[in-house]
N, C-alpha and C positions, 0 to 999 in steps of 0.2 A: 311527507309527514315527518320524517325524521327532520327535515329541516327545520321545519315552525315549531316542533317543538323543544330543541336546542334553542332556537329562538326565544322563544317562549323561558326555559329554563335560563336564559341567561339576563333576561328582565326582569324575573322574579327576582335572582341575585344581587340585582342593580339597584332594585328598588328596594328591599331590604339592607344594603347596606348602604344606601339616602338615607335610612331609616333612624338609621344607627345613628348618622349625622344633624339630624333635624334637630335645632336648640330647642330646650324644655322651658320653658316658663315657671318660674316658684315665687308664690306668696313667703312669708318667713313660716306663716304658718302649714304651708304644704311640703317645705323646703325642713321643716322639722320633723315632720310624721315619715318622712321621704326617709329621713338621715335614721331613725330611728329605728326603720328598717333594715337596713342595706350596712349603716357605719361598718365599719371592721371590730372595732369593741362593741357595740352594742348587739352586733351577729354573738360573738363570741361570749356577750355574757349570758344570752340565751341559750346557750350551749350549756353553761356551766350548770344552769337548773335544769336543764337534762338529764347532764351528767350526776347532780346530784340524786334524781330519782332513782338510777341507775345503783349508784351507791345504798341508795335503801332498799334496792331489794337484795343487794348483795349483800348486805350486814343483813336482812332478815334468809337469806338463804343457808346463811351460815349455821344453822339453829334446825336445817329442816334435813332431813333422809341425803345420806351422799353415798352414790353406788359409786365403786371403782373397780374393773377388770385390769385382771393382769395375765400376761404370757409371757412363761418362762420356756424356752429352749438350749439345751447344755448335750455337749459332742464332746468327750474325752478324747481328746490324741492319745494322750499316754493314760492309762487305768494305773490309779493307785494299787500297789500290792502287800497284802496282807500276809505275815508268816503266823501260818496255824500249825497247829503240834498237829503233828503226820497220823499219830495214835488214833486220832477221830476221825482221820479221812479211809474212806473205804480204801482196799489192796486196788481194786480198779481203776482207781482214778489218781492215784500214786506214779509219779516222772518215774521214769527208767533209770534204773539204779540207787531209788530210794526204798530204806527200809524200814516200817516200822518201828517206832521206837520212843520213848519218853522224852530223849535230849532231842529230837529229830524234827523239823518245823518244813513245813513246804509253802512254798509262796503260791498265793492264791488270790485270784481277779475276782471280787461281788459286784455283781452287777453289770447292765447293761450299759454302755458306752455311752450310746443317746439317749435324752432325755426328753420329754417334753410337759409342761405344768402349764392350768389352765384354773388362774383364780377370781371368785367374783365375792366383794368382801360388801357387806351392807353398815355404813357406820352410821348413829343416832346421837344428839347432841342430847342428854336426861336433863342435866342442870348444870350452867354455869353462869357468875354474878354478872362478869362482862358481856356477856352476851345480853342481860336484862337491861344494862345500862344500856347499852349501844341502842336497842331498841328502843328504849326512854329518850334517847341523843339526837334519831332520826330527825325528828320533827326540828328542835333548832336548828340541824347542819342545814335541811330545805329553807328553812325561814331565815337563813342568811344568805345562800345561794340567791334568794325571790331579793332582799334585799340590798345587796350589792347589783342586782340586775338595775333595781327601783334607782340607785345610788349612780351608776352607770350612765341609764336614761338621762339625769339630771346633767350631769357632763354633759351629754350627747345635747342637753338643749341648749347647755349656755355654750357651749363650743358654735353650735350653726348659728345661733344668734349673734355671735360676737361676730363670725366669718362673713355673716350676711349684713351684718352694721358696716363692716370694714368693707366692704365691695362699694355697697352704697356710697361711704365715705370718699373713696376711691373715684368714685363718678361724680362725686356734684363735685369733689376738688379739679377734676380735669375740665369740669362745667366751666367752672367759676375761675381755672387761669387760662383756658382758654379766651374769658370774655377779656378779663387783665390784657393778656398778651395784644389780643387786638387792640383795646382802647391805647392801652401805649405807645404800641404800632402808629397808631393816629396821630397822638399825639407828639411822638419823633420827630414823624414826618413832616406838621406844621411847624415845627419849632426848628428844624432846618430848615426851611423854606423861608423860615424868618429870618434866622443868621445869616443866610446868603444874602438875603437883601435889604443885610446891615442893619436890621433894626433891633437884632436880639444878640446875645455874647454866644461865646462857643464852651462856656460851664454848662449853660442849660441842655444843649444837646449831650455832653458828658454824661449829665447826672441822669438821665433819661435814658440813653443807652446802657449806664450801669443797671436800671433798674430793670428795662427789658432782658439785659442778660440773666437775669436774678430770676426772672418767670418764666424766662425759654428756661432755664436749670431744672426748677418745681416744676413745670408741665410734663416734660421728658422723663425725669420721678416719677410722678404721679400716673402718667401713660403707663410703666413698669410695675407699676404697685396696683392698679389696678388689675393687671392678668394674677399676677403673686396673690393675691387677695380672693381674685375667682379660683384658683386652683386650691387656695388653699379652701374655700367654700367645697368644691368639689372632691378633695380628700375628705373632707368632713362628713361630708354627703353618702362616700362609698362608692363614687363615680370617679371613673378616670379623670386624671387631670386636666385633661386640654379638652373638656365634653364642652361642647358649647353653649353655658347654662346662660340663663337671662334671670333678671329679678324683676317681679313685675308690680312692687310696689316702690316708692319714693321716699328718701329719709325722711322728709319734713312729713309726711300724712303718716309714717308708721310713728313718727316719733309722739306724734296727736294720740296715734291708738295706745301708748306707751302709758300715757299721763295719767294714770288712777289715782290719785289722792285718798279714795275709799278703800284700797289697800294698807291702807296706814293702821285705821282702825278694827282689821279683822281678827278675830278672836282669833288666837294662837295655841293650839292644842301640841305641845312637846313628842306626842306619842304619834302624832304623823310623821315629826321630823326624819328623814332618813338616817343620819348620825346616830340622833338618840335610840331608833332600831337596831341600829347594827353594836352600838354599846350595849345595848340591853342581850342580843345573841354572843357578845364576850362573858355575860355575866352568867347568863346558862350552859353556855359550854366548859368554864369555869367549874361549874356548879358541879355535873354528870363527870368532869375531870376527878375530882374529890369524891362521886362515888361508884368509881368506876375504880379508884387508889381502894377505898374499902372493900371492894368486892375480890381480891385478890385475895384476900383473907380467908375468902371461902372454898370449901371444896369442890370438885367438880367430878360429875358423871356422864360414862360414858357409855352407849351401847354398840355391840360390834357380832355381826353373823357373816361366818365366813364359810365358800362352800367352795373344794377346788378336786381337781382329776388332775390323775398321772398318767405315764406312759411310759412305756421303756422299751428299748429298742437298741439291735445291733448293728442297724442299719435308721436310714429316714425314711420310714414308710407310715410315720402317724397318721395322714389324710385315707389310708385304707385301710379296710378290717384292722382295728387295732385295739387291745383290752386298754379300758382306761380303769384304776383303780379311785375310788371318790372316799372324798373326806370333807366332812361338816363342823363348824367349830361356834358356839356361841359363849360370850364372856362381857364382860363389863369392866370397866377402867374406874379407877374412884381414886382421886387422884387428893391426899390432905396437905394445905400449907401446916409445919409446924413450927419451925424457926428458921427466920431469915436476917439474921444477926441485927435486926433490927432496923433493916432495910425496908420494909413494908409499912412501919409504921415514919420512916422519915420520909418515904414519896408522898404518904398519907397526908404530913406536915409540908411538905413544900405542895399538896393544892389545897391545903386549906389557906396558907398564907397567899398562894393566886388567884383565890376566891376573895380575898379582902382586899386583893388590890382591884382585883375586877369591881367591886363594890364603889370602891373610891374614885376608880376612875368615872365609872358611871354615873356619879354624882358632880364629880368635875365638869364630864361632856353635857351635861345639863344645863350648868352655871356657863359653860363655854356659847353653849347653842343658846341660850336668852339673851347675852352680849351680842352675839351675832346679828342678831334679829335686833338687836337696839341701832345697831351699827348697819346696817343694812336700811334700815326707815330711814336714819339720818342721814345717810349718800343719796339716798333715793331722793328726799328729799331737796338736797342740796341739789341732786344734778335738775331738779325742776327747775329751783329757783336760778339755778347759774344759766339755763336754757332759756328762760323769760328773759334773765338782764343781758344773755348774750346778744338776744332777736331783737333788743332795743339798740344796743349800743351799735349792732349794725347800721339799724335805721339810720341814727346819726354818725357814725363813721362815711356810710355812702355820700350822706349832707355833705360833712365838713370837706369831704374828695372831689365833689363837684363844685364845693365853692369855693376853694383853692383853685382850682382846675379853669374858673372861669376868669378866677382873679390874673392868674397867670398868662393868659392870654388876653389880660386886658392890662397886663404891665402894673399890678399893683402890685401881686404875691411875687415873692422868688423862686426861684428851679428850686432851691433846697426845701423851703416849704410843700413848693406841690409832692416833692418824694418823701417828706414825714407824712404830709397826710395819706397818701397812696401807699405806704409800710404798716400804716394805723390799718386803714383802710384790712390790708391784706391778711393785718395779723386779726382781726376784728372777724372776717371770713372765717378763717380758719378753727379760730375759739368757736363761732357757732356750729360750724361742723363737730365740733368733737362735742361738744355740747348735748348733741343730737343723740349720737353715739350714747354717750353715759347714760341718758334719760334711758335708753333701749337697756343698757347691760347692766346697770342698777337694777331696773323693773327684773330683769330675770334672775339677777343673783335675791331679790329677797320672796318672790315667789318659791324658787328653791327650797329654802328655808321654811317655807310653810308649806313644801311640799305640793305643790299646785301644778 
């Protein structure tokens, strides 16, 4: 028994940690809800509206009943010594060879050595203005916490969106010189086979060997930039870097899903913007700054009940039979600002003047956030139309490559020609890959924007 189930325990092990290893499949849109979870900031900005909570009840705690105990213990080595006029001490209790007398003082020990004190004080918050503000404050410091999360998130989407455009990229480029490398390959190889049997020069194989060297270079790149590009997906993600993630849509179909046109024309409300949020909580913490500076002005009260036992002792025996003497204490603090050379009313004036820049700037981020949004339609648009004339000019770039390509082995075109149209060719690729790209990373930078 003990054997099969060792057994048994070490298969479970095995297969849990296959588990570990099995690649995950992501849509961009599963690969975004994924990341929005797990990212490392987007963990941590959910944290922060936690922590914000936390902060409100600790500004609202500060205002409610605060008990605090205290324990005091004191052990004199040496006992202070008092000289009292000998005239008031009994004859009995008088040193040996003192006398009586009016000039005559005898040093004398009050009190017990040990000490022990045991205080339980109840303090009560009556009235203070900062305290009022802070509780008025609450609600902005949350509703900027909830909106730096909101602001965050938005990161967290163009970040995986751009990382998962760049994978993609990464793939159909190793696609597409892979396909390169071999037709070159091919073509090499007949155009040596030609030279050898003296019917072609030896530039043409030159110029064809520089070009294959050219794509054996960018494939070997491109092999590298694609892991670079998945890991960096997978930092994005909140997954270790070398997880063996897969993407399991295709540029060319996400870039189809990309294409909204009716995004152009969506009614545009400023007060979903996340910017103009977070401006707007500059402008009310501003605000509670200025009167929370007035509230200094006023006075404050306080309540206080304190209740504590003594002990005394010439030894430490206070844990057994021990008199404790008690005392009770109630009193109120009222504490009046009168003159602060002036100081109260210039902090007063430096937030009223950071309330009018709050103002200004808020009006600024407005005028900035509508430019945005003009400037945003316009990329967006553009990367459409640059992604239409790119998927054209490919079409005829591939043309003009196989028709050089055929001319060339039919002794009309020259080496040099076929390697312009095969660089046309190449660069023509490559614009419509990035082409693709931008359709995806426009679309998410002006959704942003409209908060979506």
């Amino acid at each position: 028994m003990k054997y099969y189930y060792l057994t048994f325990l070490a298969l479970l092990v095995s297969f849990f940690g296959l588990a570990q290893d099995i690649p995950q499949n992501f849509t961009l849109e599963e690969a975004t809800a994924f990341a929005l979870k797990n990212n490392y900031k987007a963990i941590n900005a959910t944290l922060d509206v936690k922590d914000a909570y936390k902060q409100k009840w600790e500004t609202i705690a500060t205002g409610l009943p605060q008990i605090t105990g205290d324990i005091s213990y004191q052990n004199q080595l040496e006992q202070p010594v008092t000289q009292f006029p000998s005239i008031l001490v009994p004859e009995q209790f008088l040193p040996d060879g003192v006398v009586q007398g009016p000039e005559t003082f005898v040093p004398i020990i009050f009190g017990e050595p040990q000490q022990l004190r045991a205080t339980a004080t109840l303090n009560q918050q009556i009235f203070d203005g900062s305290y009022i503000v802070g509780l008025q404050a609450i609600k902005t410091f949350i509703s900027f916490s909830a909106n730096n999360k909101e602001k965050t998130e938005l990161e967290v989407v163009r970040a995986v969106t751009e990382a998962y455009g760049n994978v993609l990229l990464a793939q159909e480029s190793v696609l597409i010189l892979e396909k390169n490398q071999a037709t070159l390959a091919k073509n090499l190889f007949e155009t040596q086979k030609i030279f050898e049997n003296g019917l072609g020069d030896e530039e043409s194989v030159e110029q064809l060997q520089i070009t294959l060297s050219s794509i054996e270079n960018q494939l070997k790149n491109a092999i590298r930039l694609e892991k670079i590009t998945l890991q960096m997906l997978n930092l994005v993600m909140g997954i270790g870097l070398d997880s063996p993630t897969r993407l399991s849509e295709k540029l060319t179909d996400l870039t189809q899903k990309k294409i909204d046109p009716s995004l152009l024309a969506d009614d545009f409300n400023i007060e979903n913007n996340v910017d103009y949020k977070l401006a707007t909580n500059l402008n009310e913490q501003r605000f509670f700054e200025l009167k929370l500076a007035k509230s200094r002005a006023l006075p404050t009260l306080n309540a206080f009940v304190n209740y504590s036992a003594f002990a005394f002792s010439d030894r430490f025996d206070f844990l057994t039979d021990q008199t404790y003497f008690r005392s009770s204490l109630l009193g109120f603090d009222l504490k009046v600002p009168v003159f602060s050379s002036l100081g109260r009313s210039a902090t007063t004036q430096r937030a009223k003047i950071a309330l009018e820049q709050a103002k200004i700037q808020l009006t600024e981020a407005e005028s900035q956030i509508r430019l945005q949004l003009e400037q945003a339609k316009s990329d967006y648009t553009l990367a459409i139309e640059q992604y239409e004339t790119a998927k054209k000019n490919l079409n005829l770039a591939e043309r003009i490559e196989q028709k050089n390509q055929t001319k060339y082995f039919e002794g009309i075109a020259t080496s040099f020609e076929l390697r312009q149209a095969q660089t046309q060719l190449y660069t023509t690729q490559q614009e419509y890959l990035q082409s693709m790209v931008s359709v995806i990373n426009r679309k998410t930078e002006l959704e942003a924007i409209y908060n979506k």
